[in-house]
N, C-alpha and C positions, 0 to 999 in steps of 0.2 A: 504494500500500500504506500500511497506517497505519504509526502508531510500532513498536507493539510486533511487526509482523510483519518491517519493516526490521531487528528487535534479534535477529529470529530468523533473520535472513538471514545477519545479520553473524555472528551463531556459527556456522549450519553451514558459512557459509565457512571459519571458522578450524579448527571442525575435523576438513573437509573436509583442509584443507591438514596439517594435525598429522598425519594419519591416511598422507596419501600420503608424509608427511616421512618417518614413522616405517617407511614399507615399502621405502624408496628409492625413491620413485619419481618421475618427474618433475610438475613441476604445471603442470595445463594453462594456457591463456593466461586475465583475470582474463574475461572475457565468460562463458568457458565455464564458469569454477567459479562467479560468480552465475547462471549460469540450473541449473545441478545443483543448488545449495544454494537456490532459491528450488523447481525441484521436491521435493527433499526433506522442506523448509518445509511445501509443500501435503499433502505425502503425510501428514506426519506428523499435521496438523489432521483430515484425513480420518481416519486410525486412532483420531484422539483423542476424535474426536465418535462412532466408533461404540464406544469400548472406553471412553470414562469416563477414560480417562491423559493425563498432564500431556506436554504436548509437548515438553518439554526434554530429560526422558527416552526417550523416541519417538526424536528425534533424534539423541543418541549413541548407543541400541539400532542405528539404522539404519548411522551411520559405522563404528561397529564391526563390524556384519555384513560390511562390504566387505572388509576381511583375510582372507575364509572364502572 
């Protein structure tokens, strides 16, 4: 992966982890939170190339949705 998709891993990891903090919940082992937050990564590139939106945004859209 390049840089900037590594800068996008390392956030959804965090928060990934922020998001389970905040609901009580436990956080899975770290293997399993980089490959969730590297598909989220991907997901969100995908929504961005066909919607035109900034992936950072996309990203906490998607963390968020998981409380629901």
């Amino acid at each position: 992966m390049g840089f900037f998709r590594d800068q996008e891993k390392r956030l959804a990891v965090r928060l990934l982890s922020w998001q389970l903090q905040r609901m009580n919940r436990p956080l899975p082992p770290a293997e399993d939170m980089e490959r969730l937050a590297a598909r989220l990564v991907n997901d969100a590139h995908h929504i961005a190339r066909s919607r035109g939106r900034n992936v950072i945004a996309i990203l906490k859209e998607m963390v968020d949705d998981m409380k629901k």
